[in-house]
C-alpha positions as CSV (number, residue, x, y, z in Angstrom):
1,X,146.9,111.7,99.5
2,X,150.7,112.9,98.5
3,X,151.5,116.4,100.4
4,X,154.2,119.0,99.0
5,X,155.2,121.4,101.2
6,X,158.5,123.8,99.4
7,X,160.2,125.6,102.3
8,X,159.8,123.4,104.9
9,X,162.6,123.8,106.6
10,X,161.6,127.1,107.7
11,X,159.7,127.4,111.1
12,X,156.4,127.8,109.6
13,X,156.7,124.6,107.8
14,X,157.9,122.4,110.2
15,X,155.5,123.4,112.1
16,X,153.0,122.2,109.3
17,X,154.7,119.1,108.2
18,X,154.4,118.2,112.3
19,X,151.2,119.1,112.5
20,X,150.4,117.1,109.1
21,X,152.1,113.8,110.4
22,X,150.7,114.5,114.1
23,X,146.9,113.9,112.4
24,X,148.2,111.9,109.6
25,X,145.4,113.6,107.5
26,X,144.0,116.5,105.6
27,X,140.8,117.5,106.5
28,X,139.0,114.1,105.6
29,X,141.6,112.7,103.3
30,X,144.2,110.2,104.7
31,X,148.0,111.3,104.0
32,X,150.3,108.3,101.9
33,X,153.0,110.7,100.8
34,X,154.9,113.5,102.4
35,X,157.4,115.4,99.9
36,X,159.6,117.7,102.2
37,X,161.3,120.6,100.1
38,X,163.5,123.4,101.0
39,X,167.2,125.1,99.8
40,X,168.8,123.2,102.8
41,X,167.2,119.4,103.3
42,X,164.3,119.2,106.0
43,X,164.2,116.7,108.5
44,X,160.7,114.0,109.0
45,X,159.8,115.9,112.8
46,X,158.3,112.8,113.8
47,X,157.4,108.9,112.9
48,X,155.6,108.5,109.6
49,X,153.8,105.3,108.6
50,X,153.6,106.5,105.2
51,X,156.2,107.4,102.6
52,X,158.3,110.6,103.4
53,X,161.0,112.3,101.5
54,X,163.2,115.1,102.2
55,X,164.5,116.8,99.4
56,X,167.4,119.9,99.7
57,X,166.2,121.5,96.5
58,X,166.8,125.4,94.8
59,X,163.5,126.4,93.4
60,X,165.5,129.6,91.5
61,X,166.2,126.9,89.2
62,X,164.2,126.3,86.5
63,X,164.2,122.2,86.7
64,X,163.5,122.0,90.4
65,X,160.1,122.6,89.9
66,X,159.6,119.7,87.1
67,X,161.2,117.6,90.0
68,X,159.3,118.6,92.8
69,X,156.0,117.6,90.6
70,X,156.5,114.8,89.4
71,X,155.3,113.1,92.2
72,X,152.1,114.1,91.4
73,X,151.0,115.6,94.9
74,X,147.7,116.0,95.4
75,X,148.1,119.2,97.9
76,X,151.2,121.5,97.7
77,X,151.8,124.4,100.3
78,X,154.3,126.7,98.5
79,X,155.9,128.6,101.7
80,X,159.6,129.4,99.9
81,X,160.4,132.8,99.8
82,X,163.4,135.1,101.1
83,X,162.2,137.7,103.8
84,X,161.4,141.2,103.3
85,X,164.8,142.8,104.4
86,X,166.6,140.3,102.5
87,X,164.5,140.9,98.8
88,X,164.9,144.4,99.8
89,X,168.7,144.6,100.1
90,X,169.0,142.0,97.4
91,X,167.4,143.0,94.2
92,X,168.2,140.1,91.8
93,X,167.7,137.4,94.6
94,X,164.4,138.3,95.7
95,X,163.1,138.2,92.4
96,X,164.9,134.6,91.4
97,X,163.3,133.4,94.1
98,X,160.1,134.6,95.3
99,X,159.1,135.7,91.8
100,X,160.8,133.2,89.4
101,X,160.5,130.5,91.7
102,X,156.9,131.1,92.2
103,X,156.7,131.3,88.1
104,X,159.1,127.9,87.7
105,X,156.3,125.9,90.3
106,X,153.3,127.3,88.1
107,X,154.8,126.4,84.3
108,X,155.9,123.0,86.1
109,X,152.3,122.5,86.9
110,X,150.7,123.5,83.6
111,X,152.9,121.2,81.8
112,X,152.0,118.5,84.0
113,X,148.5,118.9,83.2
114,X,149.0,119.0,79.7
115,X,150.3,115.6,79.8
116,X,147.8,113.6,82.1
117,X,145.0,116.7,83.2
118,X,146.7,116.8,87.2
119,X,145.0,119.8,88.7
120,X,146.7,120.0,92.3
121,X,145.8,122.4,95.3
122,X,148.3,124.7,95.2
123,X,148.3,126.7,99.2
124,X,150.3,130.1,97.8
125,X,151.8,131.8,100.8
126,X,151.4,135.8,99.7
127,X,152.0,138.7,102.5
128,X,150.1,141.6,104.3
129,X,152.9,143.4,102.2
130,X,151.3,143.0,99.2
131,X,149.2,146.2,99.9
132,X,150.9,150.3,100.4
133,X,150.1,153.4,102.0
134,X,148.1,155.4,102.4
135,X,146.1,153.1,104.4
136,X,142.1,153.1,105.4
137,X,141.4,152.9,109.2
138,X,141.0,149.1,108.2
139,X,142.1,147.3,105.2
140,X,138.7,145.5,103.8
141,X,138.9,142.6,101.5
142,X,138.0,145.6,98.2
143,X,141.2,147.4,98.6
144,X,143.9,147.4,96.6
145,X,146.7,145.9,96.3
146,X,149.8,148.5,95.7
147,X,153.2,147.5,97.7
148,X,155.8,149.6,98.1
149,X,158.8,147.3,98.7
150,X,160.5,144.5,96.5
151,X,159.1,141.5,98.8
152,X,155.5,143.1,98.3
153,X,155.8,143.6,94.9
154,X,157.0,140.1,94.4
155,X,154.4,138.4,96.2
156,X,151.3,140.9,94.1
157,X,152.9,139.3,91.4
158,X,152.3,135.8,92.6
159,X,149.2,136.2,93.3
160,X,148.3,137.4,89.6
161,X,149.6,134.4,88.2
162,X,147.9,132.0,90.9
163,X,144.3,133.5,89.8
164,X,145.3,133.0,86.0
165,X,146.9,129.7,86.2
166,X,143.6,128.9,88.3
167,X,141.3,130.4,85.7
168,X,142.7,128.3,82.9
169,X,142.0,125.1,85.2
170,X,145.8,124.1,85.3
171,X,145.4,124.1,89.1
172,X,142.8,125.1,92.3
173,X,144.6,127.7,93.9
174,X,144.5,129.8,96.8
175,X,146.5,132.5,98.3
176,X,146.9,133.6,102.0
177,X,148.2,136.9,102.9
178,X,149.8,136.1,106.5
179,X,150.1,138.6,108.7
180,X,153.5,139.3,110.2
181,X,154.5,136.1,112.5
182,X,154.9,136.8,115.8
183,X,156.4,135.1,118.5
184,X,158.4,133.7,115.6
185,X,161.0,131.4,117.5
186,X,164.9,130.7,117.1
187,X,167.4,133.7,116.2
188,X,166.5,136.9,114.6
189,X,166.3,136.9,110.7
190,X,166.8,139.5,108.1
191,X,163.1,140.1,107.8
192,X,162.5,143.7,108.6
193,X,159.7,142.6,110.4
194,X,161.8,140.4,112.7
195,X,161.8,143.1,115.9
196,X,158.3,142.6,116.5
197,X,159.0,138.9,117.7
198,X,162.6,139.8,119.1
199,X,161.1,142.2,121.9
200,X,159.4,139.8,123.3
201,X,161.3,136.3,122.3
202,X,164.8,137.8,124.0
203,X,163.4,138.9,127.0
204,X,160.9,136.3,127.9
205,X,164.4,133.9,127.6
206,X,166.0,136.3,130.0
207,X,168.2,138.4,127.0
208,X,168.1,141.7,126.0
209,X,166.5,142.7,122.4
210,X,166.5,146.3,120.7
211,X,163.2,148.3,119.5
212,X,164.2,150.2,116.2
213,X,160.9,151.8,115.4
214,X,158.9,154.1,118.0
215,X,156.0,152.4,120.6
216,X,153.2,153.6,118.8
217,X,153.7,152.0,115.4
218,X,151.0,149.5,114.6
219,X,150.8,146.7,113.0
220,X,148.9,143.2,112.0
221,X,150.1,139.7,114.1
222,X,149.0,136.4,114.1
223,X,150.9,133.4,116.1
224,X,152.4,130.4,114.2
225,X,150.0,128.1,115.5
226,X,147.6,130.4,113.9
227,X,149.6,130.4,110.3
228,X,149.5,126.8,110.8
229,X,146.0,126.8,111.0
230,X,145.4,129.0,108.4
231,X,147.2,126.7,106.0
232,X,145.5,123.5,106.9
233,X,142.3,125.1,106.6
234,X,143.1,126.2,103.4
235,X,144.5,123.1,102.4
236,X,141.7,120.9,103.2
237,X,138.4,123.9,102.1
238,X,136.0,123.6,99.7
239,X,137.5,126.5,97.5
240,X,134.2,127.0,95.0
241,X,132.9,129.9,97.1
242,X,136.7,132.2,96.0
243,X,135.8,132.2,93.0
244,X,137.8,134.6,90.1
245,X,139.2,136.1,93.4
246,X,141.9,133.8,94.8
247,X,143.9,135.3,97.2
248,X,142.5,137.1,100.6
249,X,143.4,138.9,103.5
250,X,143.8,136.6,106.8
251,X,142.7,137.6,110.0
252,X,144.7,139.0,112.8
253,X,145.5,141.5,115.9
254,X,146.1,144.9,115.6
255,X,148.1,146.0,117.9
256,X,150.6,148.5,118.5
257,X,154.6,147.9,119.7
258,X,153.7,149.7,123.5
259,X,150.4,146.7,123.6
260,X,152.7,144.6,122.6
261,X,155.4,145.8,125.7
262,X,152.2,145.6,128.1
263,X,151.0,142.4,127.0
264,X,154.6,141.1,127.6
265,X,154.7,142.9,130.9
266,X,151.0,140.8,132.1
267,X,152.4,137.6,131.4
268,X,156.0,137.9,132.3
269,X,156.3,141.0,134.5
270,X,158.0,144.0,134.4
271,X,161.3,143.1,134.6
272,X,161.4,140.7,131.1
273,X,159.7,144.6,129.4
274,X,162.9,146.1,131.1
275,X,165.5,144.3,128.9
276,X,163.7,145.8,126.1
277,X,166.0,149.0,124.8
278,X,165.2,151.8,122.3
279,X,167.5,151.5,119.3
280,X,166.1,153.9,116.3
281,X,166.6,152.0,112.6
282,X,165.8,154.9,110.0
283,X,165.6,152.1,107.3
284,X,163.3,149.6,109.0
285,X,161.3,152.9,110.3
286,X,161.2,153.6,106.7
287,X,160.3,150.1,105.7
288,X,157.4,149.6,108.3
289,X,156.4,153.1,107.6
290,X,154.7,151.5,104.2
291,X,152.8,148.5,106.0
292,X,149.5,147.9,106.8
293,X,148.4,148.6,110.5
294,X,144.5,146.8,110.5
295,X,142.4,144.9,108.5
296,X,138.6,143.7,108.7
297,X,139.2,140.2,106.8
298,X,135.5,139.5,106.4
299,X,135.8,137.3,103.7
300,X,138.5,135.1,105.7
301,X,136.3,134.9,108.2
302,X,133.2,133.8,106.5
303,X,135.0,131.0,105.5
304,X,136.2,130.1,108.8
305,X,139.8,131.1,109.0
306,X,140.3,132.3,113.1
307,X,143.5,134.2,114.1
308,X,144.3,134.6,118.0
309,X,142.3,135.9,120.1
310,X,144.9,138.5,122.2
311,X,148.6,139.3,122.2
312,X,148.5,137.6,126.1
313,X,147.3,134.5,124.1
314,X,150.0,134.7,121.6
315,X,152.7,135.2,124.3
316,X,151.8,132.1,126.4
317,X,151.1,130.1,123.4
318,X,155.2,130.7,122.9
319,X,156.1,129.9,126.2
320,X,154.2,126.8,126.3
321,X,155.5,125.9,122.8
322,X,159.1,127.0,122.5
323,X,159.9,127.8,126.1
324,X,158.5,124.1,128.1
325,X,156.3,126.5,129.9
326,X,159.4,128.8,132.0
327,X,160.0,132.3,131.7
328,X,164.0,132.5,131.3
329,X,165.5,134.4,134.2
């Protein structure tokens, strides 16, 4: 089997590409080819038997994606995008990337088929943004999709074309809507969603982090070693049971920012929930204002995706797997 993951340079997939060389396998299939692809070159995480290339690659442009597929994967996780703050302050780029990027990887694909009938998985990474307000008590797996930011808009979009593209049998496709990623480790990003790891990545490594939006806003979490799972699981599926309807909601927590701050204060103590410090944002208030708070991912689950199981879960997952197990002082 020949993998393609595009963005794996980011955390989530390194994460997968480790995970991928770690088993060596998808689901039951054996992996002979790993294709790394992101705007800056990945790097192999670990010894490969098989082949393994790592390729620093702009998918805005329209011949990257007649590159990229070439090889002929068998399985490709398409995890490129630009955050949501970052599409939202930057029109134009958003759109070149997570729109006609998304577009250039389709028509790449099609054309491919047309020439020798290759009909790969294609794993679309959409986003919990995809859907506006005003919200249900939860978001069921009927409701509609109607974002009210750039990044959301953008990812709707993809998921469109990855049913169509499906329906005309130029590919299998499914789309994931992830939940925001949190603990999401390194340094803070330009996602507007970012604060929800910071207050609890900074002070669990001893630093200080700012809260721009008020305790009680509530949101929808999963961990990365829950996105990770998400992916291979979707990767590997039996996808007849989708159907027309390709893309779905993947479970999560609902929790609040002050269950967040008490979760944090359980498995850390009191003093890593002091280095926590109000800091109002009127844009990112505005921003989150329009997300999604709780879902009831039926579908998801029927077909065996799992999320975590509690925030204190997702917090010691980070500290066993970013943190060697310490609490920074």
């Amino acid at each position: 089997m020949h993998i393609l993951i595009i963005g794996a340079a980011g955390m989530i997939g390194r994460k997968l590409a480790a995970q991928l060389l770690g088993h060596g396998r998808l689901g039951q299939a054996g992996i002979e080819r790993l294709t790394l692809a992101d705007i800056v070159a990945p790097t192999v995480p670990q010894r490969f038997n098989g082949k393994a290339d790592c390729m620093a690659v702009d998918l805005a442009h329209p011949d990257t994606a007649t590159q990229l597929v070439a090889g002929r994967p068998d399985v490709i996780f398409h995890l490129a995008a630009i955050v949501s703050g970052e599409a939202e302050a930057d029109f134009e780029k958003g759109y070149a990337i997570n729109l006609d990027g998304t577009r250039h990887l389709l028509e790449a694909i099609r054309l491919a088929h047309a020439q020798d009938a290759y009909r790969p998985r294609l794993v679309f990474t959409s986003s919990i943004a995809a859907f506006g307000a005003p919200f249900p008590e939860a978001i069921d797996d009927q409701f509609l999709t109607a974002p009210l930011t750039s990044y959301g808009t953008q990812k709707a979009v993809g998921e469109l074309l990855l049913s169509d593209y499906t329906r005309k049998g130029f590919l299998d496709g499914i789309g994931i809507r992830l939940p925001t990623i949190c603990i999401r480790p390194g340094k803070p990003n330009l996602a507007a969603s970012g604060f929800f790891s910071n207050i609890l990545r900074e002070p669990l490594a001893g630093q200080d982090a700012i809260l721009p939006v008020s305790p009680d806003v509530r949101h929808w979490f999963a961990s990365p070693r829950a996105a990770v799972g998400f992916l291979l699981h979707a990767g590997a599926m039996d996808l007849t049971a989708l159907g027309a309807r390709r893309s779905l909601n993947m479970p999560g927590l609902s929790a609040t920012v002050a269950e967040e701050i008490e979760a944090l204060k359980r498995v850390a103590g009191e003093q890593a929930a002091r280095r926590i410090h109000a800091q109002p944002d009127e844009t990112i208030m505005r921003i989150v204002a329009g997300w999604p708070r709780n879902f009831d991912p039926q579908r998801a689950l029927a077909l065996g995706f799992r999320a975590d199981a509690s925030f204190d879960e997702i917090i010691r997952n980070h500290i066993d797997d970013e943190l060697g197990g310490t609490i920074g002082a």
